[in-house]
C-alpha positions, 0 to 999 in steps of 0.5 A: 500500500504504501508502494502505491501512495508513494508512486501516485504522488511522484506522478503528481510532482512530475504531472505539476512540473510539466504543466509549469514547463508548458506554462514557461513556453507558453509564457515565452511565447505571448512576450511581446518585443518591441518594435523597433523603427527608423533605423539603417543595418549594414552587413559586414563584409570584409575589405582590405586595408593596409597592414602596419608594423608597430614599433615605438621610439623618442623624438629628439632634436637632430643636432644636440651641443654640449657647450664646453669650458676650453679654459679653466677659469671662474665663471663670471657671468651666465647669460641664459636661462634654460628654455631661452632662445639663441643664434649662433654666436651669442654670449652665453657666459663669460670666464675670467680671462685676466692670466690669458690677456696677460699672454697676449699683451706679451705676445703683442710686444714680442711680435713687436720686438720681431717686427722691429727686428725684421725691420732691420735686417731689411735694412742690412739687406738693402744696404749689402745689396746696394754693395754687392751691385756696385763691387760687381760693376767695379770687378767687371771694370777690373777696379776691384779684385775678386778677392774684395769682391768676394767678401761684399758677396758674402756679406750680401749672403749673410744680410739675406741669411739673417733677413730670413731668420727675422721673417720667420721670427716676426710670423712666430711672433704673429702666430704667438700673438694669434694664439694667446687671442684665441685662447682669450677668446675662450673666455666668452662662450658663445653659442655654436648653433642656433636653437634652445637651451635645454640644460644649465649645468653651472653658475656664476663663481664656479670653475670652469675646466676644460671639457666641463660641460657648461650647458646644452643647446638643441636645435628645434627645427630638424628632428630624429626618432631611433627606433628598433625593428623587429629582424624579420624586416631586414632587407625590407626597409631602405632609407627614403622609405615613408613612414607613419608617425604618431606623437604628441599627447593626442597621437598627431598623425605626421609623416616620416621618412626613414634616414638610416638604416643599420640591417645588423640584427641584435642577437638577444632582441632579434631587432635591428636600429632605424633612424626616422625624420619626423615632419611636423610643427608640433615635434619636441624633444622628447615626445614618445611616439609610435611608428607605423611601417607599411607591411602589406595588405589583409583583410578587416571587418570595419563599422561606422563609428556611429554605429559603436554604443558605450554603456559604462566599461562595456563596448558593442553594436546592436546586432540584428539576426534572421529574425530581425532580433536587436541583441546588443553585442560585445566587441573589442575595436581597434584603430579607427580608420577614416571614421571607422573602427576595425573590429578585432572580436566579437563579429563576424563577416555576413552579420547585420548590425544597426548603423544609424538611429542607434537612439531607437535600438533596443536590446531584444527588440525587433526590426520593423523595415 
């Protein structure tokens, strides 16, 4: 008996469960989805865009001038501050140059000295070669003997001698007298290129040393960026090559050539080193910037950037399926191509999504064309 009891009552729970089953579908189907009008579907088919190689690098001014002290000396007044401006030629900072005028004061009276000196052996010269000329008339007359004209001929040789000896004594003296200025020059320390000052590295009363940097120019009107490429692109890239580069802090679109190219692969990153000059208004020293290196063609599902809908972290588009079903669908974008992203997941090529009245789009509504 109590068998029975048992059994009648596991018919009864799987009679209720199956009525409510029934019930569920039949709810299902009597739940009305809302219409869904004035919109505009695309379907997606593939099209073929450029392929890039990305790489990465830092923009920096083509010319860099470390300026140097070449006179050791306190120095006695700084001109710049960093973050001015400068041309070729302008003072930067003064050293005490008072010990090099000394040299040159001593080497202006010394190359007076061999001035006057050379002056007077001119002078001997002159006079032995007026001697000379008159005994040679003489001996030709027979006035004089060879003897006597012997002795004036060398004594013209020897006024020659020692003319020659003050000639180059004056241009020692006159290259002496060249040097000590240009070593005084050192003491004013001027721009050897026209650009910006980007460093500062000593003030006035410190000593200057003779290859102590004093300060950094840089030349903001040519750029470079040094890059590195992955080694299956050897043989590939040539200088002249064109080249996409984005910088700045909002990724500015500039063009670029390739300048240099060193097809000599690192053994431990499998890269090898490229140079690029960057075009652009907006170029600084500095920048970090991505590069984009043509590789070809290949294939790319691409949707409107009207058509992308963000609620919160979530990225999607309304997709519409056979049944003209609205089902919001998560996806992943990449770069965005002429007003469009290329999708990198979450559609597929043949799938209808709404590109336009995305404000009517409801998620599990129906399409009503």
């Amino acid at each position: 008996m109590r068998r029975y009891i048992i059994f009648a009552a596991a018919l009864a729970v799987t009679a209720s469960l199956m009525g409510c089953r029934g019930g569920d579908k039949e709810a299902r189907r009597e739940i009305p989805r809302q219409a869904v009008t004035g919109v505009t579907t695309m379907k997606l088919t593939p099209v073929s865009v450029d392929s890039y190689y990305e790489t990465s690098g830092t923009i920096r001014a083509r010319t860099v001038s470390a300026v140097a002290a070449r006179v050791t000396g306190a120095v006695t007044s700084v001109k710049i501050a960093e973050g001015d401006r400068v041309k070729t030629g302008d003072i930067l900072m003064t050293i005490d140059d008072r010990d090099t005028a000394q040299r040159v004061t001593a080497a202006q009276a010394a190359f007076n000295e061999a001035i006057s000196a050379r002056d007077g052996a001119s002078q001997r010269f002159s006079l032995a070669e007026v001697t000379y000329r008159r005994y040679r008339n003489l001996l030709a007359e027979k006035v004089v003997s060879g003897h006597e004209f012997d002795q004036i001929e060398t004594e013209r040789k020897v006024a020659e001698a020692e003319l020659g000896r003050a000639t180059q004594a004056m241009e020692r003296g006159r290259a002496n007298l060249e040097e000590a200025r240009i070593q005084r020059g050192y003491g004013v320390v001027r721009a050897p290129i026209s650009g910006i000052v980007t460093g500062k590295k000593i003030e006035t009363g410190s000593l200057a040393m003779p290859g102590t940097p004093l300060c950094v120019v840089e030349d903001d009107t040519s750029f470079k960026m040094d890059a590195h490429v992955d080694g299956r692109l050897v043989g590939r890239l040539s200088p002249g090559m064109t080249v996409v580069v984005l910088a700045g802090k909002n990724g500015e679109k500039l063009a670029g050539r390739i300048t240099r190219v060193v097809p000599a692969v690192d053994p431990v990153s499998r890269t090898f080193p490229i140079e690029i000059a960057p075009q652009g208004s907006a170029l600084r020293s500095g920048l970090y910037g991505q590069v984009l290196i043509p590789d070809g063609k290949r294939d790319a599902l691409l949707v409107p950037v009207g058509s992308v809908v963000e609620r919160g972290q979530l990225t999607g588009v309304f997709v519409v399926d056979d049944r003209n079903v609205v089902t919001y669908r998560l996806i992943k974008t990449g770069k965005v191509r002429d007003g469009q992203y290329e999708i990198l997941s979450g559609l597929t090529k043949g799938e209808e999504i709404i590109i336009s009245g995305i404000e009517r789009a409801v998620d599990g509504g129906i399409v009503r064309k």
